[in-house]
C-alpha positions in Angstrom: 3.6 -41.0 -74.2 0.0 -42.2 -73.2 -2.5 -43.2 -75.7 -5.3 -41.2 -75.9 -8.7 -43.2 -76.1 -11.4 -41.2 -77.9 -14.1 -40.0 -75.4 -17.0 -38.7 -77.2 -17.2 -35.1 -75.6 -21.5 -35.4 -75.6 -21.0 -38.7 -74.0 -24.4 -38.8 -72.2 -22.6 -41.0 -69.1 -20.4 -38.0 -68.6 -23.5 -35.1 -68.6 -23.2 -32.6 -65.5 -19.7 -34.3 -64.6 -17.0 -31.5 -66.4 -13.7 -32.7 -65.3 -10.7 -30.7 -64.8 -7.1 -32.7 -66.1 -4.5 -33.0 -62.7 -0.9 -34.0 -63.9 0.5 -37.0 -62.2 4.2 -36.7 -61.5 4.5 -36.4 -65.4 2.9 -33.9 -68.3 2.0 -36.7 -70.2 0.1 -38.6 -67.5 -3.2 -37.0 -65.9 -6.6 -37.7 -63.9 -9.2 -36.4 -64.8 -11.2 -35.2 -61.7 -14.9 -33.6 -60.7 -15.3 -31.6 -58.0 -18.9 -31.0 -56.7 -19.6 -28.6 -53.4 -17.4 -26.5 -52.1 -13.2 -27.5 -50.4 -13.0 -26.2 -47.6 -11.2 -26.6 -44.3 -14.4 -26.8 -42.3 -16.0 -30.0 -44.1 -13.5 -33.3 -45.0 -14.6 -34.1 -48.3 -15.4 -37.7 -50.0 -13.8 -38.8 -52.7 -15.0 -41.4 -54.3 -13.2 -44.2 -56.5 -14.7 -46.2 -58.5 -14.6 -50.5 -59.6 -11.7 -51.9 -62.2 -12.5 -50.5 -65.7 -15.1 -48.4 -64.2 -15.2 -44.6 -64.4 -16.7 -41.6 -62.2 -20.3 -41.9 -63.7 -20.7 -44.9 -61.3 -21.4 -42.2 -58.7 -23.8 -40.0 -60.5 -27.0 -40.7 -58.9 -25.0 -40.7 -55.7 -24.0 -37.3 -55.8 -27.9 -35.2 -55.8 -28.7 -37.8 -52.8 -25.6 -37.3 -50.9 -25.7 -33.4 -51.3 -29.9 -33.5 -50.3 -28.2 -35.2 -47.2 -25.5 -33.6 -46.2 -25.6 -29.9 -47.6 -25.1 -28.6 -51.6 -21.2 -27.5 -50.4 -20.2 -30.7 -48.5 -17.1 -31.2 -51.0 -17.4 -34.5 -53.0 -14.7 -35.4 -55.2 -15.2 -38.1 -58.1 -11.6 -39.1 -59.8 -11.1 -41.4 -63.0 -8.0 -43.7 -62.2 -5.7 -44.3 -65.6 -6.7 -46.0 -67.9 -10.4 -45.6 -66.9 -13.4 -42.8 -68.2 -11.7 -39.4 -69.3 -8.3 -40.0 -67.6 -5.0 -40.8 -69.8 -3.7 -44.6 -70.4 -0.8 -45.7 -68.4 2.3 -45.9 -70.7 3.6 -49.1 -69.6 0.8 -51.3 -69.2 3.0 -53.7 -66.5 3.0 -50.5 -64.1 -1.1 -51.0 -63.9 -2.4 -52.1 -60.4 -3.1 -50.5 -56.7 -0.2 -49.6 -55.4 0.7 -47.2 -58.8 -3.2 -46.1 -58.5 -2.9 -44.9 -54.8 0.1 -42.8 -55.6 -2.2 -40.9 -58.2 -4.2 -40.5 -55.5 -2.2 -39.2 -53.4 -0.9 -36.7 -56.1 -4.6 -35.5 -56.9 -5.1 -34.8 -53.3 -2.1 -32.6 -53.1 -2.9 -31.0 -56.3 -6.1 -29.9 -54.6 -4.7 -28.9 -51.4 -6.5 -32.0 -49.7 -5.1 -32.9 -46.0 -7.2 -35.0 -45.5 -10.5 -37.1 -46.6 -13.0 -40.1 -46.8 -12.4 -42.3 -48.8 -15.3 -44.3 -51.0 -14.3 -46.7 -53.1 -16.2 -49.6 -55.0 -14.6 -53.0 -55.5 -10.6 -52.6 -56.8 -11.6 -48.6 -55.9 -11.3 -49.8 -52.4 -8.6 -52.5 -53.3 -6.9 -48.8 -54.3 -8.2 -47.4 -51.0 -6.5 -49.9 -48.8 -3.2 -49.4 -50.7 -3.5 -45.7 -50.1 -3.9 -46.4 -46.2 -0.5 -48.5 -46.3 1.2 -45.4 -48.7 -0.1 -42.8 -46.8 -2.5 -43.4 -43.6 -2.6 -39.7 -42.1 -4.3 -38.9 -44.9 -7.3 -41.0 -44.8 -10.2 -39.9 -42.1 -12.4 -42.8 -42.9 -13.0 -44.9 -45.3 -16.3 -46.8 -47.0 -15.5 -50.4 -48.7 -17.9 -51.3 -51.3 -17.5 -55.1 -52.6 -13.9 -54.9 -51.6 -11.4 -56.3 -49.6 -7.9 -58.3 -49.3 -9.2 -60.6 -51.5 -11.2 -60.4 -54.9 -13.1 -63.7 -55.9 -11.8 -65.0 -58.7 -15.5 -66.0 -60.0 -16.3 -61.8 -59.7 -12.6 -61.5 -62.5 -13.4 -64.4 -64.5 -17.2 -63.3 -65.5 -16.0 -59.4 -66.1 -13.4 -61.0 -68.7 -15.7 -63.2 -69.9 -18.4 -60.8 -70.0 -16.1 -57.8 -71.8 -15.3 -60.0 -74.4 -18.5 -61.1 -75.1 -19.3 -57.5 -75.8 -16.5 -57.3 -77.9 -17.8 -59.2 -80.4 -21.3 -58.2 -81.1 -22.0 -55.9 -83.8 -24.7 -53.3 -84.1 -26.0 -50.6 -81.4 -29.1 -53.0 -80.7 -27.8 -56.4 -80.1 -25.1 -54.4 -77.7 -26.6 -53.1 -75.5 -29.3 -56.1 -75.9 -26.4 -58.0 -74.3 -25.1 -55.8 -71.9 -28.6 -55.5 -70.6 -28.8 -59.2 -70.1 -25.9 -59.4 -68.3 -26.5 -56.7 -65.8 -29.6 -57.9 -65.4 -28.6 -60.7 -63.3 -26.5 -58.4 -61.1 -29.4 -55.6 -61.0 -32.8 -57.5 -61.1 -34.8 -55.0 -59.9 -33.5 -52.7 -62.4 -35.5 -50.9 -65.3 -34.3 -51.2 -69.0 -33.7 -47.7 -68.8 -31.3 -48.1 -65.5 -29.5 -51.1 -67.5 -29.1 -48.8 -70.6 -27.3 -45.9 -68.5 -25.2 -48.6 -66.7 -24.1 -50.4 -69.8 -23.0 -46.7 -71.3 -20.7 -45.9 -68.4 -18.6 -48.6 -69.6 -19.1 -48.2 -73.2 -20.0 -45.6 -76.2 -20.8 -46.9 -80.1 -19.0 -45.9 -82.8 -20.5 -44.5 -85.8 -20.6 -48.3 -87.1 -22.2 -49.1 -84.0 -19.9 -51.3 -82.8 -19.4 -51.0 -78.6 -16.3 -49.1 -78.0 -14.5 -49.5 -74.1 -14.3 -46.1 -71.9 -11.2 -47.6 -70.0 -8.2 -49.6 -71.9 -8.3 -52.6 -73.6 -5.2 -53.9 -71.5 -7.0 -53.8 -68.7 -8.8 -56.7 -69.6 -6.0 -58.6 -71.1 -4.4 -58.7 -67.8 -7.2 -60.6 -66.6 -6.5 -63.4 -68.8 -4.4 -65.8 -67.0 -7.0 -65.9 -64.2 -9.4 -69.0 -63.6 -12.2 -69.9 -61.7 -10.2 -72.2 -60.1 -7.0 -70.0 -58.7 -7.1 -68.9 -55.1 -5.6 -65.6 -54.7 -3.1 -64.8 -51.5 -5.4 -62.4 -48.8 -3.7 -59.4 -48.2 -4.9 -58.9 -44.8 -1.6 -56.6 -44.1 -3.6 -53.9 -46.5 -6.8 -54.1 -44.8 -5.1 -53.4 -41.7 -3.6 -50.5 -42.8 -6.8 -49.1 -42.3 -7.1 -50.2 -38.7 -6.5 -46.3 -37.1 -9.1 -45.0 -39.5 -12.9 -45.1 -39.2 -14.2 -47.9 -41.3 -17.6 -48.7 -42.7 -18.4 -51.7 -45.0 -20.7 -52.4 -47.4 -21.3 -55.4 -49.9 -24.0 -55.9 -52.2 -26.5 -59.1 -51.7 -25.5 -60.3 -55.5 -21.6 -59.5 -55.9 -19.5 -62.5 -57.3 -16.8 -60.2 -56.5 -16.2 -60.3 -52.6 -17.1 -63.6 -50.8 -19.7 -63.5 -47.9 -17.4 -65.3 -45.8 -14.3 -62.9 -46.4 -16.9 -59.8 -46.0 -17.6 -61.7 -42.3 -14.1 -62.1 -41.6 -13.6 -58.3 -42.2 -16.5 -57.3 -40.0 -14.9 -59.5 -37.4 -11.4 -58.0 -37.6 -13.4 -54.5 -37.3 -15.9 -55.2 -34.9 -16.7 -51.3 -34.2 -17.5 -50.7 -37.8 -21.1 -51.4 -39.1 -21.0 -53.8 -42.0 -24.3 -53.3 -44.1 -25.5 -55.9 -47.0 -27.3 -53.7 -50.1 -30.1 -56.0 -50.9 -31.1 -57.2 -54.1 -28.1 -56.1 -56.0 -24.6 -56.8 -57.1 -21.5 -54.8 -58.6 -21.2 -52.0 -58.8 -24.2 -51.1 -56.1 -26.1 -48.3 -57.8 -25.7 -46.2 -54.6 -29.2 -44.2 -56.0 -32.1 -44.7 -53.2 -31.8 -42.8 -49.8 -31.4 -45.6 -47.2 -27.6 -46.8 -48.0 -27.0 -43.1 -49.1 -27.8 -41.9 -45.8 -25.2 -44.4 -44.1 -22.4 -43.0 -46.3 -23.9 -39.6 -45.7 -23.8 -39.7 -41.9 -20.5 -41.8 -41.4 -18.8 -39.0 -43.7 -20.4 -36.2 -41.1 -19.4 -38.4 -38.2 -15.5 -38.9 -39.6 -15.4 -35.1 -40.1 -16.2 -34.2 -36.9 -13.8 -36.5 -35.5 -10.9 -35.1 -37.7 -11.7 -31.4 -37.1 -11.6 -32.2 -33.6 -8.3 -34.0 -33.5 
């Protein structure tokens, strides 16, 4: 049976995001998914996936932007992938990883009585997204890749270990999220202590010891261990291609150690018809909260509709 992580229930990450609990396959194993607007067979909605031991808060700011844009009912759905935020904890920890992901995807979608959709995801969420494509294509109408593609830098894997540990062993609600501000700092310089605060508590809550406790499961970063800075991972091109009947646009942030500039080119090559926009002065997971890049996702998601509703 899963473990359950404790989730404080006031988690201030978590405010205005109620989820509702969708069974994957088995009782034991759910997602826990937010719905905002309105499903509908008139609009495709977006759902949105967020990075590795990242939950649904990453999109919070997105969401009042993208519904200023494109209409309070354009349907936007936000999904916690196991072992992340409110979802459960995968049983066997070995069954982790995109292809097991995109079938939960797939499930939710069902569950919902989603034919179709747009696809955003950030980092592995779009690692998960390409998987998805190569499980199921007819069900993706477009898709946005943020920081992600066939292959994740291994710098981008070794820091997040590195940098999860470290967290690990501080003590005291202070010197926490003194740390985690420091360390998001370098990804976000532009950010306010405030912004750094909300962004180190979508990852983390304290105890009532203060101690720094992880809103995804601890195994995910033990599977990170064997990595180095030195190992060259195996592109999966095969996966991005499974995206090739499917409109495509692609985004990476200016300060990501997670997808190389060289690969992001290469994919932008291979897709010459798809914009590929760089989010300045930021790195993972892009904050996705001032109008201009909002707007892009905003319009390609009206443009992919049209096109499906059409078909």
């Amino acid at each position: 049976m899963p473990a359950r992580r404790k989730v404080p229930a006031d988690h201030a990450a978590f405010d205005g995001l109620p989820v509702t609990m969708v069974t994957l396959g088995r009782a034991q194993a759910q997602a826990a998914v937010y719905v905002a607007g309105r499903l509908s067979r008139t609009r495709v909605p977006l759902i949105c996936v967020a990075g590795y031991h990242r939950n649904m808060s990453d999109f919070a700011d997105f969401l009042p932007i993208f519904a200023h844009l494109n209409g309070a009912d354009w349907p936007v759905v936000l999904i916690d992938l196991q072992g992340r935020g409110r979802s459960s904890d995968r049983p066997v920890k070995q069954t982790y990883g995109s292809p097991s992901d995109a079938r939960d995807l797939s499930s939710v979608a069902t569950a919902l009585g989603i034919e179709s959709a747009v696809f955003l995801g950030q980092g592995y969420g779009g690692q998960v997204v390409m998987a998805l494509a190569a499980q199921r294509p007819g069900l993706i109408a477009g898709a946005v890749l943020i920081d992600a593609g066939p292959v994740t830098d291994t710098r981008g894997i070794v820091r997040l270990r590195n940098n999860l540990a470290y967290i690990e062993s501080l003590r005291g609600a202070r010197q926490v999220l003194a740390g985690c501000k420091r360390m998001l700092a370098s990804d976000h310089p532009g950010a306010s202590d405030g912004q750094l605060e909300r962004l180190a508590l979508r990852t983390h809550y304290f105890d009532r010891r203060g101690r720094a406790r992880p809103l995804f499961d601890a195994y995910l970063v033990k599977a990170l261990q064997d990595f180095s800075l030195d190992d060259v991972l195996v592109a999966q091109w095969p996966l991005f291609d499974a995206l090739k009947f499917a409109p495509l646009l692609l985004m990476r942030t200016q300060l990501t150690d997670q997808l190389r500039r060289e690969t992001f080119e290469e994919m932008a090559r291979r897709r010459a018809e798809a914009p590929a926009v760089t989010i300045m002065g930021q790195g993972s997971p892009a904050l996705l909260d001032e109008t201009d890049e909002v707007s892009m996702i905003a319009q390609f998601v009206r443009e992919a509709s049209q096109r499906q509703l059409a078909a």
